[in-house]
Steps between C-alpha positions, in 0.01 A plus 500: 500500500364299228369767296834611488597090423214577242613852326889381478386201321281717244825569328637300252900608595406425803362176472804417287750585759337271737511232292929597440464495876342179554820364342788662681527814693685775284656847504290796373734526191463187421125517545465797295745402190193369319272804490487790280455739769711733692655369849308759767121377289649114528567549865176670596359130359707325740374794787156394433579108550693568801253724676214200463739262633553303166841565494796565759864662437766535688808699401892398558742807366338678204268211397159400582397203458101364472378122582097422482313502789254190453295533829328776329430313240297260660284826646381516162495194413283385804251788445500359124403153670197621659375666218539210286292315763223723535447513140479140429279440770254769310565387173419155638175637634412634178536162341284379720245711454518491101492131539212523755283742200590263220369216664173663611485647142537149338345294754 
């Protein structure tokens, strides 16, 4: 699931219809006014956010509508977390050791 999380955030369009999303939940046309790009390639964008979870739609008559999905989000954004942490711990380590040389360089 969160290489899919991953991929769908890869795009730019993508990333820029989450952010739309973050603000209100909207109707594909209304989604898709701002790109130069025919309707069926739009929509397979908002496929690709809806099969990771990113997105959900539901549809009442002829219209769908699409609101963000934050709890994948935080999938991502936990996994994010623990990278963060295990890098500054060895970044840390290496300090410590090219602290540890200097000193026993310049005694």
């Amino acid at each position: 699931m969160i290489d899919g999380v991953f991929r769908a955030l890869a795009d730019p369009t993508r990333r820029d219809v989450l952010e739309r999303l973050s603000a209100k939940q909207a109707s594909v046309s209304e989604l898709a006014a701002p790109y130069k790009m025919a309707l069926p390639s739009f929509v397979e964008h908002l496929k690709v956010l809806e099969s990771c979870g990113l997105v959900a739609s539901r549809k009442i008559g002829r219209v769908r509508t699409y609101r963000l999905e934050p709890d994948c989000l935080k999938l991502a954004e936990d996994w994010l977390g623990r990278q963060r942490t295990l890098w500054e711990r060895r970044l840390d380590r290496l300090d410590s050791h090219l602290l540890k040389m200097k000193e026993e360089e310049n005694p």
